[in-house]
N, C-alpha and C positions, 0 to 999 in steps of 0.2 A: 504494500500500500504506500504509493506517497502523497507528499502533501504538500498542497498548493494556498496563495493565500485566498482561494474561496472556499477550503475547507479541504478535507481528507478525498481524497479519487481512489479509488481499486483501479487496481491493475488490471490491463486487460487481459481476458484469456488466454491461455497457446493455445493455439489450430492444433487440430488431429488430421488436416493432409497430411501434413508432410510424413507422419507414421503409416498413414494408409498406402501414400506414396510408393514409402520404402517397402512395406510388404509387399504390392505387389509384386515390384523389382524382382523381389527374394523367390516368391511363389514361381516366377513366370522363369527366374535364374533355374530354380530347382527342374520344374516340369521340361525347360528344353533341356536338361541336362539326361534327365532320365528317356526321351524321346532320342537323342543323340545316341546314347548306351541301345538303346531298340532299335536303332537302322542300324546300328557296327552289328548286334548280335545275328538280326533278322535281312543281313545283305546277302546275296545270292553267292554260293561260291563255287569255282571251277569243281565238277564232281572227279570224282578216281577212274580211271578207268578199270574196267574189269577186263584186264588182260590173263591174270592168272588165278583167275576163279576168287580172292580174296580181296577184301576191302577194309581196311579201320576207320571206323567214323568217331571224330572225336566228338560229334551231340548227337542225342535222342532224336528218331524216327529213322527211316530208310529211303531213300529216292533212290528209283531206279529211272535213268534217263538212254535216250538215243540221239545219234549225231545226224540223223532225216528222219522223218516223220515215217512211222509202221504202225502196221495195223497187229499193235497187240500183240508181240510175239510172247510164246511161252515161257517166261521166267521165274526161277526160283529159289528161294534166299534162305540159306539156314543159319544159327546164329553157332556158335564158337562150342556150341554141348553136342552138335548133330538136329539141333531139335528143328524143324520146317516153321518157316516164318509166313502167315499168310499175306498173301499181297491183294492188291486190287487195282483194277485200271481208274485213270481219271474221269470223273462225266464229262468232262471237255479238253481242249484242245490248250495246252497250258504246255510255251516255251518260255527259257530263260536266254539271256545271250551276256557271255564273258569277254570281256577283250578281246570282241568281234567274232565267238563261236557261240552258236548258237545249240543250246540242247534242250531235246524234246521229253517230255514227262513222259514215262510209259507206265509205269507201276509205282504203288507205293506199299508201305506196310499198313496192315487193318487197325494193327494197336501201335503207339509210340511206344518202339523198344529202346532200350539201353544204346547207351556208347559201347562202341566196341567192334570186336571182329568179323564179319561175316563171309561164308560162301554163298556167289552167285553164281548162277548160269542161265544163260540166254540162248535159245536154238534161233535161227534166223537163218533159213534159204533161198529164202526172197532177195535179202538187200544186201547189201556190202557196209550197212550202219555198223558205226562205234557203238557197244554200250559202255555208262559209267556208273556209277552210284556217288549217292552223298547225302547227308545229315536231313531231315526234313526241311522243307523252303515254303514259306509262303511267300507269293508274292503281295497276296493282300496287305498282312502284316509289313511289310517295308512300306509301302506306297503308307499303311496308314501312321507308320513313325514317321514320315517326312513331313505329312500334314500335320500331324500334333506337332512337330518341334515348332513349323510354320506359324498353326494358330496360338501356338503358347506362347510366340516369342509380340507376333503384334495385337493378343487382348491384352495380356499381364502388365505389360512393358510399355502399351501404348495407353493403357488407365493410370501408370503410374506416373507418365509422362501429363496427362491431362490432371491430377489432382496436385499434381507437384506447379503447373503454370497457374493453377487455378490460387493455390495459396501466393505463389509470388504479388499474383495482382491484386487480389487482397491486403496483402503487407504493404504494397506501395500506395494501395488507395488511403490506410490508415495512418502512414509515416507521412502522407501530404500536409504540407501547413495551411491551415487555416485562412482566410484570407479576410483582412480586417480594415476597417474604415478610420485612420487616425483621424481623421477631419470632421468627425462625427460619434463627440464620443457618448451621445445618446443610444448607439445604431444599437440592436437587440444583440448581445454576446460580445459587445466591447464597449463597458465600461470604464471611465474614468478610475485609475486609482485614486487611493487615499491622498489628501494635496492637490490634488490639481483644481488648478483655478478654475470657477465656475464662471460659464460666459454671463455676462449681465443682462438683469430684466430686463427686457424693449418693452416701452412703456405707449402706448399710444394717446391722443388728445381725444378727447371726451367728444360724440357726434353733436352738432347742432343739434339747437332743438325744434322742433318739427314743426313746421308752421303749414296748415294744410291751405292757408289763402282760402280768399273768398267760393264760398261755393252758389253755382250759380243756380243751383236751386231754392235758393234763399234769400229774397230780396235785401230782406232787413239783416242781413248781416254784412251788407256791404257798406263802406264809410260815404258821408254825406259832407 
């Protein structure tokens, strides 16, 4: 609280922008950071090829891919005990492409298995296609971490960008000084201090006094 000589003032409030501000910051820093970690995880990666029937996958699920589009050939993938892994074909047409090669979905696993070692085989008389394998891949999931990092970076970042200019012009609407009339020190919110000379009475001369003259409705009141 300080004090003035028209008596005690409270102090004015602090604004809660600029805390609202800085949380979004924070909120909007966190979410693209964790949306950044979802497209490294969820990025597409060259698969292994299965040249000699084995493959290590270092994450959970199984793709099996070809290097031209087939119809489906017979494949099948056992995990590291002997035990048969079921697979299944895609309901659609679903490629990937790596620094300029492009691989085609042919199969996946029915359940998400383990990391680890598998045998494949693939029969194919038809085509002269590569196959590969590699970790399960969505494409959804990438496309949809790109957009989250996107929208997280301009709602969070761009509200806190807007409550942060919002308190600035605030601050400076309330740091403005006052604007005062010395030449007027009647004017409402700027009074004279204590001492100061008071301008003198203006005095006027008393009106004549009214003479309404002769009315002409009234003979006998005019002079003879």
């Amino acid at each position: 609280m300080s004090m003035q000589p028209g008596g005690p003032v409270a102090a004015p409030k602090k604004s809660i922008l600029p805390a609202i501000a800085i949380a979004c910051f924070v909120i909007g820093a966190v979410l693209v950071g964790f949306f950044v970690w979802r497209i490294v995880v969820t990025a597409p990666r060259t698969p292994q090829p299965i040249e000699f029937g084995r493959v290590e996958l270092k994450d959970k699920g199984l793709t099996i891919y070809s290097s031209v589009p087939v119809l489906a050939p017979p494949c099948k993938a056992q995990d590291a005990d002997g035990n048969d892994v079921p697979l299944k074909h895609p309901s659609g047409s679903e490629t990937i492409t790596i620094n300029g090669d492009s691989w085609y979905v042919v199969a996946r696993s029915v359940n998400t298995v383990p990391a680890g070692v598998y045998s494949i085989s693939c029969t194919d008389d038809a085509t002269s296609a590569t196959y590969a394998a590699g970790p399960k891949s969505s494409i959804v999931s990438f496309v949809l971490s790109i957009l989250g990092t996107i929208f997280s970076f301009l709602i969070f970042v761009g509200l806190g960008v807007v409550f942060l200019v919002i308190w600035l012009v605030r601050k400076s609407r309330r740091n403005r000084p006052t604007t005062t009339f010395p030449t007027q020190p009647g004017a409402p919110g700027n009074y004279p201090p204590p001492g100061y000379p008071q301008p003198p009475n203006q005095t006027f001369p008393p009106p004549p006094p009214y003479n309404p003259g002769p009315n002409p409705d009234r003979p006998q009141d005019r002079r003879q």
